[in-house]
Biopython code that builds the backbone (N, CA, C, O; Angstrom):
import numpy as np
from Bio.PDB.StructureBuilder import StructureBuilder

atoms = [
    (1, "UNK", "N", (-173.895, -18.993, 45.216)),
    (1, "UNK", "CA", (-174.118, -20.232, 44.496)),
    (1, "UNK", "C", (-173.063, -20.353, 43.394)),
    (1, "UNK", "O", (-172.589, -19.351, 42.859)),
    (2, "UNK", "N", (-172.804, -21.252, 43.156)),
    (2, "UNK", "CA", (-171.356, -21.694, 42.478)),
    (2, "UNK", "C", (-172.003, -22.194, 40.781)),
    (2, "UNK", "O", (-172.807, -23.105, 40.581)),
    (3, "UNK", "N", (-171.242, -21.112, 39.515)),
    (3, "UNK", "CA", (-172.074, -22.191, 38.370)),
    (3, "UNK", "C", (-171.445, -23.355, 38.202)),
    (3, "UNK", "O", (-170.688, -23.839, 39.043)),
    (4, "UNK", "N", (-171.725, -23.873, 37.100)),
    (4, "UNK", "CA", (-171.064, -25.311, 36.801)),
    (4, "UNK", "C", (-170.446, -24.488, 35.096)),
    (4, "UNK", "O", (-170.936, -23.653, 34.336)),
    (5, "UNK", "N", (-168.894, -25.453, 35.121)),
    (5, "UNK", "CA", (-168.272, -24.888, 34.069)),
    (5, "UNK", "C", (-169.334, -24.707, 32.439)),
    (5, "UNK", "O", (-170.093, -25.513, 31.900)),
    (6, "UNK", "N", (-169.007, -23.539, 32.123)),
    (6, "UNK", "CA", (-169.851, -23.604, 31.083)),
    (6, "UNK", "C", (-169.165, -24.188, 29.452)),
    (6, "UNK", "O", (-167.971, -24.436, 29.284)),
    (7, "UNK", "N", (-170.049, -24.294, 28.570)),
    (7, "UNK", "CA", (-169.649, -25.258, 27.702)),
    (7, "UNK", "C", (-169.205, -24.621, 26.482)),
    (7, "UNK", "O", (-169.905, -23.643, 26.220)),
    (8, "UNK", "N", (-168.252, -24.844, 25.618)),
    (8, "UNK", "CA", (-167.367, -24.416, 24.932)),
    (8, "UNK", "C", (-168.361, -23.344, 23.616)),
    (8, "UNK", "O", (-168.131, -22.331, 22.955)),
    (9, "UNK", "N", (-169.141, -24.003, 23.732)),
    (9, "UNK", "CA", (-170.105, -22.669, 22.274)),
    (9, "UNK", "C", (-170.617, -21.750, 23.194)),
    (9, "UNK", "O", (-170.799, -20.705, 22.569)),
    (10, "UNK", "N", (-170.935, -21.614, 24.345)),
    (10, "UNK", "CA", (-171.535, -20.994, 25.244)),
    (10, "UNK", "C", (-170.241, -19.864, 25.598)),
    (10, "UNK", "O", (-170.573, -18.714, 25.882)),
    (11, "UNK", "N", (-168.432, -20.314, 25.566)),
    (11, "UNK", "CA", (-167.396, -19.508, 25.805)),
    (11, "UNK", "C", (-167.085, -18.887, 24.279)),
    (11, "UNK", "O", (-166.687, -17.727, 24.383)),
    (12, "UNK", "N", (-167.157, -19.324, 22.962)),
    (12, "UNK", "CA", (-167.292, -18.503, 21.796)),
    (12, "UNK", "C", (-168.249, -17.335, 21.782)),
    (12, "UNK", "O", (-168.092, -16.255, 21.213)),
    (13, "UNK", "N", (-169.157, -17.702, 22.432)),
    (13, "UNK", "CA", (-170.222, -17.084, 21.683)),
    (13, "UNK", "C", (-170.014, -15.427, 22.656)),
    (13, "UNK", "O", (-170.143, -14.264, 22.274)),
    (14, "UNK", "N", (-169.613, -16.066, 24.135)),
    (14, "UNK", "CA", (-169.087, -14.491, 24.773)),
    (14, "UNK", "C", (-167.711, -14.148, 24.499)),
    (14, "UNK", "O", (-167.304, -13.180, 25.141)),
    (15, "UNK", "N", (-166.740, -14.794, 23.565)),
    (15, "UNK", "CA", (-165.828, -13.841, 23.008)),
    (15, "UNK", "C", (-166.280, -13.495, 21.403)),
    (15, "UNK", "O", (-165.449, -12.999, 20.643)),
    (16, "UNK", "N", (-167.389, -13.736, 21.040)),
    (16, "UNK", "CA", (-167.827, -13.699, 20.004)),
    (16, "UNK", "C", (-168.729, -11.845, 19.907)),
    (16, "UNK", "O", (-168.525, -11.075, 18.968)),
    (17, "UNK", "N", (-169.406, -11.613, 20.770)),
    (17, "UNK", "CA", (-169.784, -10.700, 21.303)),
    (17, "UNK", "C", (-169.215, -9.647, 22.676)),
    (17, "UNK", "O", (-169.835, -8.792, 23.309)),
    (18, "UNK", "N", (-167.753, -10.138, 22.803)),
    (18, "UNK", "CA", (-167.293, -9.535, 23.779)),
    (18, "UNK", "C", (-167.836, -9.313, 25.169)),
    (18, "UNK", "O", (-167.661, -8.254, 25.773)),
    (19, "UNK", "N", (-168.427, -10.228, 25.603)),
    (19, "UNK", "CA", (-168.927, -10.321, 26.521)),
    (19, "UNK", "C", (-168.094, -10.767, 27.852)),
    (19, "UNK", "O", (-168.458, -10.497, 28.997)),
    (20, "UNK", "N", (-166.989, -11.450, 27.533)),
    (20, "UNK", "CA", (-165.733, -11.831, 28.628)),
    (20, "UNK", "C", (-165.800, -10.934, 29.793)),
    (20, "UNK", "O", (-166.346, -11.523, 30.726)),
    (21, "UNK", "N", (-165.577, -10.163, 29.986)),
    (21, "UNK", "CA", (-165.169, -9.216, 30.951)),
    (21, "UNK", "C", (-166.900, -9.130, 31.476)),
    (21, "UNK", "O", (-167.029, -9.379, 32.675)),
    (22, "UNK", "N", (-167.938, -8.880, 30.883)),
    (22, "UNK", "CA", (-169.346, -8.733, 31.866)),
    (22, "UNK", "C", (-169.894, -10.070, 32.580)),
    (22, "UNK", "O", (-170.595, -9.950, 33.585)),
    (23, "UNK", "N", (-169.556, -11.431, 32.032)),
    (23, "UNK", "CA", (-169.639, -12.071, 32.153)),
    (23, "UNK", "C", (-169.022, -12.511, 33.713)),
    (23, "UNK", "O", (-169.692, -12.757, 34.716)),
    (24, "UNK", "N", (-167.520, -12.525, 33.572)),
    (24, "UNK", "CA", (-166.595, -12.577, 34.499)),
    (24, "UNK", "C", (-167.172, -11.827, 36.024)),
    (24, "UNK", "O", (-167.153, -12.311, 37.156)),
    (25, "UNK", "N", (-167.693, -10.432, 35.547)),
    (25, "UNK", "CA", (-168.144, -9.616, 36.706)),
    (25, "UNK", "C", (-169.543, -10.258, 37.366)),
    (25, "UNK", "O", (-169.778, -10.444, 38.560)),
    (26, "UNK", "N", (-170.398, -10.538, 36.212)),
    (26, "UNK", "CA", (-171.849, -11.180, 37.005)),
    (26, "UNK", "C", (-171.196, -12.401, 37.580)),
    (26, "UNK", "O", (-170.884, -12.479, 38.768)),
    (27, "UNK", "N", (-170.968, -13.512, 36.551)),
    (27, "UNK", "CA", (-170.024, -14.772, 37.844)),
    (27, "UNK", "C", (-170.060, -14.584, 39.048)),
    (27, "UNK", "O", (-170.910, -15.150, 39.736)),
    (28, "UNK", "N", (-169.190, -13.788, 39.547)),
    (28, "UNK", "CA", (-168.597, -13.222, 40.870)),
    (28, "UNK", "C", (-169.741, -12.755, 41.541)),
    (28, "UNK", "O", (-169.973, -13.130, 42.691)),
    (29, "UNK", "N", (-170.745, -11.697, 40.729)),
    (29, "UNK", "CA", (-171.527, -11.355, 42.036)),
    (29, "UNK", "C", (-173.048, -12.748, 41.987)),
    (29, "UNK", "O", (-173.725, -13.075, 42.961)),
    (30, "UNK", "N", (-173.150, -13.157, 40.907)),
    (30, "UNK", "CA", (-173.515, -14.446, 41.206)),
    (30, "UNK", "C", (-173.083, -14.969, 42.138)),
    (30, "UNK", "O", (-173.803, -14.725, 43.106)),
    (31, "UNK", "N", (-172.246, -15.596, 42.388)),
    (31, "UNK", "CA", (-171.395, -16.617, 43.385)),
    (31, "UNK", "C", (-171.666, -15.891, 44.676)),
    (31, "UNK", "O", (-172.136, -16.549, 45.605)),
    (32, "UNK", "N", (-171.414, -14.566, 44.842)),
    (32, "UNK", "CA", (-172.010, -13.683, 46.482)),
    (32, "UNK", "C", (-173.361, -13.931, 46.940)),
    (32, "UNK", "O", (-173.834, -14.199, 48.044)),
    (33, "UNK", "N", (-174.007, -13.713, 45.413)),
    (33, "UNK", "CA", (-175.885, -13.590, 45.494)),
    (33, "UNK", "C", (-176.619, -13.530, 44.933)),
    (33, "UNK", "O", (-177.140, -12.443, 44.685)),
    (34, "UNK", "N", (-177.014, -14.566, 44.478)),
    (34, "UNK", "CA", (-177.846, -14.888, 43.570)),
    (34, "UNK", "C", (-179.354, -13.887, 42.808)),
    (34, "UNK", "O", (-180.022, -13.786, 41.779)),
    (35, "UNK", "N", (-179.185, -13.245, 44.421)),
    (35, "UNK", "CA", (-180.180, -11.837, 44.158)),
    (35, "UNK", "C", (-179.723, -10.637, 44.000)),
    (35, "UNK", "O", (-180.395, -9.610, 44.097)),
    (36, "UNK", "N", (-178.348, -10.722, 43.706)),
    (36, "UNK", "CA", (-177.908, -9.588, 43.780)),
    (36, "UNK", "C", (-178.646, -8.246, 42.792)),
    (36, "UNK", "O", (-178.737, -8.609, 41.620)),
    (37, "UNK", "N", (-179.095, -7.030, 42.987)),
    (37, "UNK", "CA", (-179.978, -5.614, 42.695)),
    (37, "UNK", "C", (-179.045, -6.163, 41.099)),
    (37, "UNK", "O", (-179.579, -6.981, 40.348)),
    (38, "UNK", "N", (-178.039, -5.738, 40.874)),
    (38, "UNK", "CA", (-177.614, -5.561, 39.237)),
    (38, "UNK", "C", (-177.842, -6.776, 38.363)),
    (38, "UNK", "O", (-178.029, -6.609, 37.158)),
    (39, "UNK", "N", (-177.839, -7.870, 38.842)),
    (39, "UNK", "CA", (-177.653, -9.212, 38.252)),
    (39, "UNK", "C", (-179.614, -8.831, 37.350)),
    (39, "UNK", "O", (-179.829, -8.946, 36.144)),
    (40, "UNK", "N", (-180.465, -8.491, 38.204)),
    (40, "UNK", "CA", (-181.853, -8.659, 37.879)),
    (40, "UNK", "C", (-182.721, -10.228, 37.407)),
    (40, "UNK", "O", (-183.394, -10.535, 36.423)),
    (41, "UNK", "N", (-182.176, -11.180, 39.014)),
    (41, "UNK", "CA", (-182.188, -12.419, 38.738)),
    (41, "UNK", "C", (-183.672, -12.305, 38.328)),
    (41, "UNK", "O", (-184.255, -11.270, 38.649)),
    (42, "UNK", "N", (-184.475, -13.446, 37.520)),
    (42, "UNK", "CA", (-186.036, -14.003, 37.579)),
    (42, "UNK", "C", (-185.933, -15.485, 37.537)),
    (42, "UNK", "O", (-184.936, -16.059, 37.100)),
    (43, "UNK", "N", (-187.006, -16.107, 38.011)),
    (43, "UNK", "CA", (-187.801, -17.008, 37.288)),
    (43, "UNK", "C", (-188.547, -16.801, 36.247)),
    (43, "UNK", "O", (-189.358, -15.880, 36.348)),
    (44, "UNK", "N", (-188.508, -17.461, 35.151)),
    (44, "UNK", "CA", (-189.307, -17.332, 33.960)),
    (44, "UNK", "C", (-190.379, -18.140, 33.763)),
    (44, "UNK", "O", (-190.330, -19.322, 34.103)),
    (45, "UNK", "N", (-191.361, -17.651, 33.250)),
    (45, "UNK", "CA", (-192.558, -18.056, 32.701)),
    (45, "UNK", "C", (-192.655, -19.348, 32.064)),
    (45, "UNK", "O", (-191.853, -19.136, 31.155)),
    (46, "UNK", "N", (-193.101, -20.684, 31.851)),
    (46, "UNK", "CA", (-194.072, -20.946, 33.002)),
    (46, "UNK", "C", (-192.871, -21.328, 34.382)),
    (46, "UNK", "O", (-191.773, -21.841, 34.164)),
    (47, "UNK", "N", (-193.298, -21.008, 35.559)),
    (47, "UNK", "CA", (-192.780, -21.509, 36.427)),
    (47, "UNK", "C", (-191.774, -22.476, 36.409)),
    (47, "UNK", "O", (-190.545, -22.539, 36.374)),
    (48, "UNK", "N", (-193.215, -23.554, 36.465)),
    (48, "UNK", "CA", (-192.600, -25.104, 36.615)),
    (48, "UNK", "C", (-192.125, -25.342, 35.995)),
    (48, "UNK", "O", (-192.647, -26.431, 35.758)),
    (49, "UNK", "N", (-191.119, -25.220, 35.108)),
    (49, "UNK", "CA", (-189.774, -25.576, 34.149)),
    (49, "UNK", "C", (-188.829, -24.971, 35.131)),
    (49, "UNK", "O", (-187.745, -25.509, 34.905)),
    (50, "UNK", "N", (-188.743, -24.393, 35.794)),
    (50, "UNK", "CA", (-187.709, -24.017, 36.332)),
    (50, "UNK", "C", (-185.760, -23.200, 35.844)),
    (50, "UNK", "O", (-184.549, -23.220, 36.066)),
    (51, "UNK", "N", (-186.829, -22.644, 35.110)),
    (51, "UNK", "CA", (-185.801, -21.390, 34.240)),
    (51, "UNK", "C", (-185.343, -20.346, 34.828)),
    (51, "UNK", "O", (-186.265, -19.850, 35.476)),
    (52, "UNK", "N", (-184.426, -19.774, 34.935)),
    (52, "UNK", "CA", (-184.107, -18.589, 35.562)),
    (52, "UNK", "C", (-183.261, -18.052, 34.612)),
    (52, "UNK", "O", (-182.501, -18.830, 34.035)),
    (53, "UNK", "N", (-183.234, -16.629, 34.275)),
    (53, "UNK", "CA", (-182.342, -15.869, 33.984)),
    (53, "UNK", "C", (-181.764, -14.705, 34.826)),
    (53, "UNK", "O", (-182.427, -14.173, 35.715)),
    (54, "UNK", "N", (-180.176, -14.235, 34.430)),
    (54, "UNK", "CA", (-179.663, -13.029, 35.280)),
    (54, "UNK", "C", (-179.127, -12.094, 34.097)),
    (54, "UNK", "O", (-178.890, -12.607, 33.003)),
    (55, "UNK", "N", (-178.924, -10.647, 34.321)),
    (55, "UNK", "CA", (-178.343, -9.934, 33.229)),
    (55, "UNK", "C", (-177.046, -9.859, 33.316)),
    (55, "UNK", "O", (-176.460, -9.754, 34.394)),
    (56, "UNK", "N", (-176.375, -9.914, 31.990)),
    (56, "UNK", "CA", (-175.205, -9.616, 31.878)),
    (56, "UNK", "C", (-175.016, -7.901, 31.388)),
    (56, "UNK", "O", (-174.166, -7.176, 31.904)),
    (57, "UNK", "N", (-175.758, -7.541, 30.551)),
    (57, "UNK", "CA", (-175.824, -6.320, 30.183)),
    (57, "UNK", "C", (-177.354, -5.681, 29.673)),
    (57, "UNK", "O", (-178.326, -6.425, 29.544)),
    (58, "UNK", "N", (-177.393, -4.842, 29.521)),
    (58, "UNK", "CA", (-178.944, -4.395, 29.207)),
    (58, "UNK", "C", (-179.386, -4.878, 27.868)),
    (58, "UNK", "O", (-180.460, -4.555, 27.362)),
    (59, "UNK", "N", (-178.319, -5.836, 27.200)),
    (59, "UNK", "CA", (-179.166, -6.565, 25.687)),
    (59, "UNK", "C", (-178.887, -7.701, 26.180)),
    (59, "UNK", "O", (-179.833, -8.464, 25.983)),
    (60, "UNK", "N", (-177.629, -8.434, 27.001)),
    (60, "UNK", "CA", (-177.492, -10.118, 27.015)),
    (60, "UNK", "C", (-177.764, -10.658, 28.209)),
    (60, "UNK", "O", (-176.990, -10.490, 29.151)),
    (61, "UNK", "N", (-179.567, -11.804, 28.393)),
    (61, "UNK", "CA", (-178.891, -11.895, 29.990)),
    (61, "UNK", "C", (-178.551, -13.609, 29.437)),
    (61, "UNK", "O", (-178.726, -14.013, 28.287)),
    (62, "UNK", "N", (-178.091, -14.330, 30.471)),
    (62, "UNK", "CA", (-177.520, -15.718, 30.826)),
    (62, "UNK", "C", (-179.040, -16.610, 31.491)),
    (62, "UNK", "O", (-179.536, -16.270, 32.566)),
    (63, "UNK", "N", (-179.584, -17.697, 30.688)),
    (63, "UNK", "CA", (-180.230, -18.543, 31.260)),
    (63, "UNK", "C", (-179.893, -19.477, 31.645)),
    (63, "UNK", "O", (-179.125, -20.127, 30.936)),
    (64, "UNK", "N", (-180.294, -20.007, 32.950)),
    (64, "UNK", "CA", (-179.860, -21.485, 33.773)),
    (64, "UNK", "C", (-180.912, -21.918, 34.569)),
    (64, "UNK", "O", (-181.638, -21.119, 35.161)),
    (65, "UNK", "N", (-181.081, -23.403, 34.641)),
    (65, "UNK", "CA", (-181.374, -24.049, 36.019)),
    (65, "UNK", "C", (-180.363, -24.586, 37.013)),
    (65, "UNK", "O", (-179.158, -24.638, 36.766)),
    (66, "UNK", "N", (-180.810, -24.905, 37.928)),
    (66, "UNK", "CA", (-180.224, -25.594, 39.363)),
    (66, "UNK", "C", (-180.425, -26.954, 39.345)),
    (66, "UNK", "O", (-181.484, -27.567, 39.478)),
    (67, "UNK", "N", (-179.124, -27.439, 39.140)),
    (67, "UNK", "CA", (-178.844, -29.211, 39.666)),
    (67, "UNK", "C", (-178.275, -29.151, 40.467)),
    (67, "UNK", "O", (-177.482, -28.210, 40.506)),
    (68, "UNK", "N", (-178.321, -30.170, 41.677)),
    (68, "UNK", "CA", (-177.780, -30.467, 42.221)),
    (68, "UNK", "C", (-177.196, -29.217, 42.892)),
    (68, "UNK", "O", (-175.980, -29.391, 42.822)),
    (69, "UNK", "N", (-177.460, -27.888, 43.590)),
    (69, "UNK", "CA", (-177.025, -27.044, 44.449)),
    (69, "UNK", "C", (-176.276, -26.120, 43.206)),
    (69, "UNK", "O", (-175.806, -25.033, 43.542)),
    (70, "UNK", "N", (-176.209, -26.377, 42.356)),
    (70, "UNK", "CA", (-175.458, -25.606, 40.813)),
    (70, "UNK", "C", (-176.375, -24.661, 40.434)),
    (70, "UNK", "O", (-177.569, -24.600, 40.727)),
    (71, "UNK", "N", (-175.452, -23.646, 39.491)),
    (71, "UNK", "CA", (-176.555, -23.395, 38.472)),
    (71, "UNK", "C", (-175.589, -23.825, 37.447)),
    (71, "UNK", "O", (-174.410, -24.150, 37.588)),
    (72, "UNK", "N", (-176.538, -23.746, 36.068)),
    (72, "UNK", "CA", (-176.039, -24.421, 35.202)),
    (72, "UNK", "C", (-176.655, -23.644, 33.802)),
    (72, "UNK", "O", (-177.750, -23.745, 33.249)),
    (73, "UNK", "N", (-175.411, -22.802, 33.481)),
    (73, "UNK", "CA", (-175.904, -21.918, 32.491)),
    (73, "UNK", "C", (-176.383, -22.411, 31.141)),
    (73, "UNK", "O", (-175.236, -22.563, 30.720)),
    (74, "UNK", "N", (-177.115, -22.778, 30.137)),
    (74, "UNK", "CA", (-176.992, -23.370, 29.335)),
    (74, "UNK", "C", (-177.802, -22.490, 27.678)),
    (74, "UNK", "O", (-178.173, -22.993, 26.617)),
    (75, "UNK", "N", (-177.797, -20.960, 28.197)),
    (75, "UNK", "CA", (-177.735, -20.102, 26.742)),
    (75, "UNK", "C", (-177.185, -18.696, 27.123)),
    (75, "UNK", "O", (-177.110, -18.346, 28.301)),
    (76, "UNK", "N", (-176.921, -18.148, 26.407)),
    (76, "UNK", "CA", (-176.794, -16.882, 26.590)),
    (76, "UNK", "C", (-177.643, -16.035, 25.393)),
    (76, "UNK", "O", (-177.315, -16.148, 24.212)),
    (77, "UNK", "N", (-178.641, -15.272, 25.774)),
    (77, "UNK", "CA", (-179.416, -14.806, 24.465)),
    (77, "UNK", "C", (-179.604, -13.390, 24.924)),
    (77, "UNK", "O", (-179.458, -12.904, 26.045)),
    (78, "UNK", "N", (-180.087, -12.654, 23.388)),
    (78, "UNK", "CA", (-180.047, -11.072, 23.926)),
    (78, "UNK", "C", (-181.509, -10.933, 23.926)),
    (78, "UNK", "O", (-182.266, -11.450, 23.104)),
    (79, "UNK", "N", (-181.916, -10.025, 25.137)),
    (79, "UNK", "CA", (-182.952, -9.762, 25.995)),
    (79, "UNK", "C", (-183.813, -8.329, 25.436)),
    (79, "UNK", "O", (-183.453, -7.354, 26.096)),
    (80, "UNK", "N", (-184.620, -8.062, 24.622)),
    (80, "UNK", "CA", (-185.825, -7.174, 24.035)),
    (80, "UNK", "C", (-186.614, -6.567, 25.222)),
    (80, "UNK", "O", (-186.918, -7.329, 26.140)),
    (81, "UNK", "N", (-186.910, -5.494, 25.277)),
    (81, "UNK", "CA", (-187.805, -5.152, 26.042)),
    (81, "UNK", "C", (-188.889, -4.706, 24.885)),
    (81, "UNK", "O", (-188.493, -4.337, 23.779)),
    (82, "UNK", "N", (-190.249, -4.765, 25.214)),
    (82, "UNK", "CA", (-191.223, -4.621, 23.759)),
    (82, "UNK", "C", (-191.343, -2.942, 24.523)),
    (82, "UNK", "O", (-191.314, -2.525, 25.681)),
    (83, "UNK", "N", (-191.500, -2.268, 23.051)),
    (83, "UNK", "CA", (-191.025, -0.850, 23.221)),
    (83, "UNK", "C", (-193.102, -0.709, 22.706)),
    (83, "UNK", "O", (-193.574, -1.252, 21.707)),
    (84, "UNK", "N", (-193.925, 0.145, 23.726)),
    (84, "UNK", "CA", (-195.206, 0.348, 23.681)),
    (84, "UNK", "C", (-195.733, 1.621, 22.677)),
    (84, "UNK", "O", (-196.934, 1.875, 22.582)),
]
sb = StructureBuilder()
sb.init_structure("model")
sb.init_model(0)
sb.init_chain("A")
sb.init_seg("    ")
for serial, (resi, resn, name, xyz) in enumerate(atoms, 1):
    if name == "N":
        sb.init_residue(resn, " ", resi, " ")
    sb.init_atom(name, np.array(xyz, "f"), 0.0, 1.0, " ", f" {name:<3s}", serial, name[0])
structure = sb.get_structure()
């Protein structure tokens, strides 16, 4: 699946955090497979909004929906696991 170009605070914010280069790599295996094992695609909670996120690294993943056969990244935020 092919993203749609992403938007200029969305390209600061991964040279802002150095994220360029992980970014670049999920892209690619994005574009192979959307399910790809490393990416750790989901749907997010509630469903029906139709949110998905994939990881970029074990603190940043990338959220998007699907228009039109796209995805369409539109945050990049860092990802907590709640520690029990």
């Amino acid at each position: 699946m092919q993203i749609k170009p992403i938007r200029k605070d969305i390209e600061m914010m991964l040279d802002k955090h150095e994220l360029r280069r992980k970014w670049h790599k999920a892209k690619l295996l994005f574009s192979i497979n959307i399910r790809h094992p490393s990416l750790h695609t989901e749907l997010l909670e509630p469903h029906w909004r139709g949110i998905y996120s994939f990881r970029l690294d074990n603190k940043y993943r990338a959220l998007f929906f699907i228009t039109e056969g796209q995805a369409e990244i539109f945050k990049i935020t860092k990802h907590y696991k709640k520690l029990d």
